[in-house]
C-alpha positions in Angstrom: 0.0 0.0 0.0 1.5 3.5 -1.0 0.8 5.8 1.8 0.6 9.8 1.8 3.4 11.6 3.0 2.9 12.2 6.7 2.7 15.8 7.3 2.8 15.2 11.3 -1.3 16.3 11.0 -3.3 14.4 13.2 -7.2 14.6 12.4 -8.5 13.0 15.5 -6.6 15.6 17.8 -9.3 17.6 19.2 -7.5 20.5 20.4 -7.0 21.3 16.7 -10.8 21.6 16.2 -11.2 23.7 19.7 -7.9 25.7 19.4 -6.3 25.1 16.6 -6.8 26.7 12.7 -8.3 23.8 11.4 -9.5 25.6 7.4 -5.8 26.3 7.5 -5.0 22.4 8.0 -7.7 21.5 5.5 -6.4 24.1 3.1 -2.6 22.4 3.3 -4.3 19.1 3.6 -6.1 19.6 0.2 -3.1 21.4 -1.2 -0.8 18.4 -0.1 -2.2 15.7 0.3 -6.0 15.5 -0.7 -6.1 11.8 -0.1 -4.4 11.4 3.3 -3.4 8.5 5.8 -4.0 9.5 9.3 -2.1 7.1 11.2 -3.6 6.0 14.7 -1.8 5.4 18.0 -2.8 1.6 17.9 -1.0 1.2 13.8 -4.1 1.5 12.3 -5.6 4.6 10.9 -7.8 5.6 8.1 -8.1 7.7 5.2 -8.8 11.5 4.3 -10.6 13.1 1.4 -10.6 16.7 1.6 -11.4 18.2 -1.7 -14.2 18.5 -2.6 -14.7 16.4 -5.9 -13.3 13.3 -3.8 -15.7 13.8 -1.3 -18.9 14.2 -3.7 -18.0 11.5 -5.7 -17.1 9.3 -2.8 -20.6 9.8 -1.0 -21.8 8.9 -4.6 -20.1 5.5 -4.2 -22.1 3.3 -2.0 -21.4 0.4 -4.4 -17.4 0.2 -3.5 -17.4 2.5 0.3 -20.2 1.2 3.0 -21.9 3.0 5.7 -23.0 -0.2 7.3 -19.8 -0.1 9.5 -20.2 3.1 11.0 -20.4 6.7 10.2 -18.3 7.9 13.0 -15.0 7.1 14.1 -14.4 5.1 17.4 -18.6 5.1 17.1 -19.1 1.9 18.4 -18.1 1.2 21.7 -15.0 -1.2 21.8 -16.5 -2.6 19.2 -14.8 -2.9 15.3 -18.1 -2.4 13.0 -21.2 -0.7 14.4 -23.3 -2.2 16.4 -26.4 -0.6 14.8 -25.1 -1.8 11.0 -27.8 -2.7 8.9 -30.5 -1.8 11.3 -30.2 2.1 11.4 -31.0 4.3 8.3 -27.4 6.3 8.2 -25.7 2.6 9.4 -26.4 0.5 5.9 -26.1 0.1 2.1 -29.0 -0.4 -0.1 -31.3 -2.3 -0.5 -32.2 -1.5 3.5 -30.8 1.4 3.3 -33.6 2.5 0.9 -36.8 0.3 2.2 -35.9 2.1 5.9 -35.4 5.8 4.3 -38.6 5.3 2.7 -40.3 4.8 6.3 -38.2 7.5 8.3 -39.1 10.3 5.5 -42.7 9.8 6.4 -41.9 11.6 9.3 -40.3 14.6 7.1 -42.9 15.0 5.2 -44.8 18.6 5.4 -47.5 17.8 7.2 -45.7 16.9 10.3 -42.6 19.3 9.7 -46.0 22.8 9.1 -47.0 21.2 13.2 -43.2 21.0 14.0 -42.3 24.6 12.8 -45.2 26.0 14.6 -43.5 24.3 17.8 -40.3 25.7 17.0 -41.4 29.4 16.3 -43.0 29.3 19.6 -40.1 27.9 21.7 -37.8 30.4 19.9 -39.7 33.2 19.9 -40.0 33.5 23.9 -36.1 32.6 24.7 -35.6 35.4 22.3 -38.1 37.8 23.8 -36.9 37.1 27.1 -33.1 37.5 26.0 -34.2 41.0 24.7 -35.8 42.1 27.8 -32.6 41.1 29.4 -30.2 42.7 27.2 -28.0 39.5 26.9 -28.0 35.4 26.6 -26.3 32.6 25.9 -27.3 32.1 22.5 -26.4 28.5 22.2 -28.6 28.1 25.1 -31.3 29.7 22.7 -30.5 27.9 20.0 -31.3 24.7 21.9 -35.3 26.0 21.4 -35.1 24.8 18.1 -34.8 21.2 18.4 -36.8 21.5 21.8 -39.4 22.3 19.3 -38.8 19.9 17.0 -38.4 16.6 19.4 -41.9 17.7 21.1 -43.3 17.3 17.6 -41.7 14.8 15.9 -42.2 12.3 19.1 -45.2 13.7 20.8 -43.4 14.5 23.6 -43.8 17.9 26.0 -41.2 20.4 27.0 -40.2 18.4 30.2 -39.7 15.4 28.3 -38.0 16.8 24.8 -35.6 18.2 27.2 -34.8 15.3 28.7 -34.1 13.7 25.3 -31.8 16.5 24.6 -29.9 16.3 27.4 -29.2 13.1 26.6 -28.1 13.4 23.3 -26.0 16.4 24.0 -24.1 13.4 26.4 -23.5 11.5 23.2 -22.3 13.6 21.0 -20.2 15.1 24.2 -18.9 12.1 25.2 -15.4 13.1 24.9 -16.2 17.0 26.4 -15.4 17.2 29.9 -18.2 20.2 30.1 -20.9 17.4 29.4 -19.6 14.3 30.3 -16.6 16.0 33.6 -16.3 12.5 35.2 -15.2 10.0 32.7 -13.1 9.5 29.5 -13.6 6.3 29.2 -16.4 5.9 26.5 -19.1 4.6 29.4 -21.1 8.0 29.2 -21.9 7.2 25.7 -22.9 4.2 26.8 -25.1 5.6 29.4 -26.7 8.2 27.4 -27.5 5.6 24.7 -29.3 2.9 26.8 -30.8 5.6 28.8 -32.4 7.0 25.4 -33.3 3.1 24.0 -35.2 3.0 27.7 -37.0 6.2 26.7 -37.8 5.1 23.2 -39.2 1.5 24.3 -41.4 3.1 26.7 -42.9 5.7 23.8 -43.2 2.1 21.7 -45.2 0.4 23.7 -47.6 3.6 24.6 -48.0 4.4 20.9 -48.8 0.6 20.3 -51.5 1.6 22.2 -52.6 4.9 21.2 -51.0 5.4 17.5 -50.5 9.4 17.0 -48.9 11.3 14.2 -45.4 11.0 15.0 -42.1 9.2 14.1 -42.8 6.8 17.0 -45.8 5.7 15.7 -44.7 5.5 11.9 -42.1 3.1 12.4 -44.7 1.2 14.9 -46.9 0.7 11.9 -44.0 0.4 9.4 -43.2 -2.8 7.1 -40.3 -3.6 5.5 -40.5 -5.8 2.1 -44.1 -6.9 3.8 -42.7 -7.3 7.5 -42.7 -5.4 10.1 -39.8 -3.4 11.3 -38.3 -4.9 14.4 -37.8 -3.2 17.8 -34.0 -2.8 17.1 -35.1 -1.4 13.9 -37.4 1.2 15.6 -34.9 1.8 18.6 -31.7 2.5 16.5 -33.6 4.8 13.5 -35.6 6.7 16.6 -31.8 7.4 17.8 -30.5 8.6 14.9 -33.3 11.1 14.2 -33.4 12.2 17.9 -29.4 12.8 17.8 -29.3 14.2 13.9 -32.4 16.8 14.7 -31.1 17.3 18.7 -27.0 18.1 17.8 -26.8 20.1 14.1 -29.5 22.6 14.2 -28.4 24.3 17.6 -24.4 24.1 16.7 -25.2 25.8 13.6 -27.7 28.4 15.0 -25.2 29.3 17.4 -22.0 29.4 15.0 -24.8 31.3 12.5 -25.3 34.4 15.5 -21.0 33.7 15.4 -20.5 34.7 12.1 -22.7 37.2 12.3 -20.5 38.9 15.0 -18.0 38.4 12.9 -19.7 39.8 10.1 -22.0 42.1 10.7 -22.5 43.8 7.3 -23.6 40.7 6.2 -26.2 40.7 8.6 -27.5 44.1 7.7 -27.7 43.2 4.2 -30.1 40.5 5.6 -32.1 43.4 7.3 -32.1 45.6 4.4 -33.0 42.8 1.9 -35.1 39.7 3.7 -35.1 38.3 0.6 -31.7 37.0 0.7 -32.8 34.4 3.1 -32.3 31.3 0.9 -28.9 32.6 0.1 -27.8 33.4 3.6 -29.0 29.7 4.6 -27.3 28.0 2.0 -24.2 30.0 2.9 -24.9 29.7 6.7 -24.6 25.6 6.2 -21.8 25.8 4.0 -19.7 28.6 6.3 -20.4 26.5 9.7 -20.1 22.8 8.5 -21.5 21.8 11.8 -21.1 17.9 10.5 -17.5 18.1 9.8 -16.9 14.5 8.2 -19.3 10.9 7.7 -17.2 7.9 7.8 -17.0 5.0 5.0 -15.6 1.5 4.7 -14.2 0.4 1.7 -15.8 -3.2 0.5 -13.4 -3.7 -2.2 -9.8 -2.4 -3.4 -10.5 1.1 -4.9 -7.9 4.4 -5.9 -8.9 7.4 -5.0 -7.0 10.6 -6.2 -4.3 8.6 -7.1 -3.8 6.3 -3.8 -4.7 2.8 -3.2 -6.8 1.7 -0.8 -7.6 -1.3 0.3 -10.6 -3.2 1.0 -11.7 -3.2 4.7 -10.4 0.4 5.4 -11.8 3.6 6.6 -12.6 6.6 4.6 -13.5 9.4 6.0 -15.1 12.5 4.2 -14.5 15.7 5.2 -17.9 18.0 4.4 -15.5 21.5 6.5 -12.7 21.1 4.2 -15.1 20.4 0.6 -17.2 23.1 1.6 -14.1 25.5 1.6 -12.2 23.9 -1.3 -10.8 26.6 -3.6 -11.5 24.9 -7.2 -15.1 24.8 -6.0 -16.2 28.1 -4.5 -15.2 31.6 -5.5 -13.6 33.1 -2.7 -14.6 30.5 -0.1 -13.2 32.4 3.0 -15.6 35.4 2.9 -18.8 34.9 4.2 -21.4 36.1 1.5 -25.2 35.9 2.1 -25.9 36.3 -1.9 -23.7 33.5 -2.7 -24.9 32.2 -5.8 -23.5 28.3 -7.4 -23.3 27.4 -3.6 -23.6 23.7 -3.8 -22.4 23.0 -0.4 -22.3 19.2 0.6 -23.3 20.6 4.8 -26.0 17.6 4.2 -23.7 15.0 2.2 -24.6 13.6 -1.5 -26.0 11.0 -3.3 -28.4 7.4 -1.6 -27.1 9.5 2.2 -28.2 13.0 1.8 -29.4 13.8 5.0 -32.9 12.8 5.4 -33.1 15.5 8.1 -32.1 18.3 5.4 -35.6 20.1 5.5 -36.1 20.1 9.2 -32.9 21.9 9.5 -33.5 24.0 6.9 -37.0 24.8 8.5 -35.9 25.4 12.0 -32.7 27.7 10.5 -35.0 30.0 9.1 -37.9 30.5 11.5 -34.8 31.8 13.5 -33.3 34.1 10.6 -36.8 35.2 10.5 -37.6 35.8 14.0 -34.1 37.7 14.1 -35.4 39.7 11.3 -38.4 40.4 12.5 -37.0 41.8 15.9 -33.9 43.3 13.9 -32.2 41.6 16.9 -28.3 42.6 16.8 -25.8 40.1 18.4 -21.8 41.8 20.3 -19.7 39.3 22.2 -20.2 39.3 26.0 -17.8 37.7 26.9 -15.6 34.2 25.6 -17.4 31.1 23.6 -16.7 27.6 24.5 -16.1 25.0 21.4 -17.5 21.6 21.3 -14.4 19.2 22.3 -15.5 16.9 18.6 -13.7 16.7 15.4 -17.2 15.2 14.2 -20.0 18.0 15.1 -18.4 21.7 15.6 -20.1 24.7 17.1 -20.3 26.6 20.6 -21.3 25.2 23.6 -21.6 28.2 25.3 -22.0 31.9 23.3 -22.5 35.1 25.8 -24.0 37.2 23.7 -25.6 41.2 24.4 -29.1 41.7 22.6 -30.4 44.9 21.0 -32.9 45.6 18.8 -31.4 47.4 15.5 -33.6 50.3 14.7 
């Protein structure tokens, strides 16, 4: 096997995505070595794609790189494939893949998603009412109103309880962030949090078995696959990956949205002076944050890639933050724009994988731009933000913000 040559650039160090500059590591990583062999303390490792027509084409690939091993690294607990492969939407290869999609979208579909924005624009609109009347917030504390909103509707659940779930998501995808998870590194949090959430979920099985409503629960209660019906694991693992995909991206990127805002406030007056610009902004918004920063592959057969072998059995990782900034693909990819035109951004992935989640985050993203609109709320720093301690989902954890109304 011909490997890349190291560059000393480890993509699993976490201080580089809390500290560090990581677009300028992904810049050299795409200028040097697009296709690169991060080598892992154990001598394993796995593979890098960073620009952005090897990452498009490789989520376009599901015949030669399989998701049924895992989408995250180190996802499983000591475990070498995921243990969810093949029975979770994001965690197999077709034909599964596209019998379960074809359940789980039920839930996406506008019907629920018009009762779930009405939710949403509720929660949101009295955290930001009351961070006005007090002249300052934590905005990623806000931001967590969104998928508040969105778990109450999309489980039939009330405040109490969709808060409950969040907490416990925000424990899985912190796992490894001391400010979530202070008393253990050892990978039993996410443990905890899961079973905890699969205890939840059965519980909301067996009531909606009993009373059917119009929510995910129920859908996959009722669903068949190729005439059967799905099995509990089926239901347990796909109700997990909704809950954590619509719990941990919306509020990351609503608070790294009011960020770069800060940073670039023009921008947000041009979205005050022309509202229209909203599709724009939020295409650029998704793009600018990349709050999933990679989705993890398994290659089933010997394959090159831009010019490196690799071999059947390893891991390929796809990095969306370093595509979604790649030079030959955007004009001018570091400056924010809110009237970026050509903007195909791959925030949600590609091909058979595309987030099935994509217009629930683009729903809940824009009932806040237009709430923030409609209050010409303006955003200054009070006082230092606190990163997510992932190389996998990136945003603030914490975001002191002061609130005004811009007249």
């Amino acid at each position: 096997m011909t490997l890349t040559p190291a560059l000393g650039i480890d993509l699993t160090d976490l201080d580089l995505f809390t500290g560090g500059d990581i677009h300028a590591v992904f810049a050299r990583l795409r200028r040097d070595s697009p296709v690169y062999w991060n080598e892992s303390g154990d001598g394993g490792g796995f593979w890098a794609l960073t620009r952005y027509d090897d990452v498009a084409a490789a989520y376009n690939d599901a015949a030669r790189l399989s998701s049924r091993y895992g989408t995250v690294l180190g996802g499983s607990y000591r475990r070498q494939a995921d243990s969810a492969g093949g029975q979770m939407l994001i965690a197999s290869d077709s034909p599964r893949h596209r019998l379960m999609r074809r359940q789980v979208h039920r839930a996406f579909l506008p019907g629920l998603l018009e009762r779930a924005g009405e939710v949403v624009r509720r929660y949101l609109a009295a955290a930001l009412d009351q961070a006005h009347e007090a002249g300052r917030a934590d905005f990623a504390e806000v931001a967590l109103e969104l998928p508040r909103g969105l778990l109450a509707a999309m489980f039939g659940l009330g405040r109490d309880e969709a808060t409950h779930l969040l907490t416990l998501t925000r424990r899985m995808i912190g796992h490894r962030d001391p400010y979530y998870v202070p008393e253990d590194g050892s990978g039993l949090a996410l443990v905890a949090a899961q079973v905890e959430i699969f205890d939840m979920m059965s519980a909301l099985m067996a009531e909606r078995r009993r009373r059917p409503g119009a929510d995910l629960v129920s859908i996959l209660v009722g669903a068949r696959l190729n005439g059967r019906p799905m099995t509990d694991r089926e239901i347990l693992y796909n109700c997990l990956n909704v809950a954590v995909g619509g719990d941990e991206t919306t509020p990351f990127t609503a608070a790294a949205a009011v960020e770069t805002f800060m940073a670039h406030p023009a921008e947000f007056d041009r979205l005050l002076a022309d509202p229209g610009l909203v599709d724009t902004a939020l295409h650029e918004i998704f793009r600018w944050t990349s709050t999933n920063a990679y989705v993890q592959r398994t290659a089933l057969t010997d394959l090159r890639i831009g010019g490196q072998q690799i071999a059947a059995g390893q891991a390929v990782t796809l990095w969306n933050v370093s595509a979604n900034f790649d030079e030959d693909a955007f004009a001018r990819p570091e400056v924010f724009d809110v009237g970026r035109t050509l903007n195909r951004h791959l925030a949600f992935g590609s091909g058979p994988h595309r987030c099935i989640g994509l217009n629930a985050a683009w729903l809940e993203i824009r009932i806040m731009l237009e709430e923030l609109i409609a209050r010409r709320l303006r955003f200054t720093p009070a006082g230092p933000s606190r990163r997510l301690r992932s190389n996998f989902m990136l945003g603030p954890t914490s975001l002191p913000v002061r609130v005004q109304a811009h007249g």
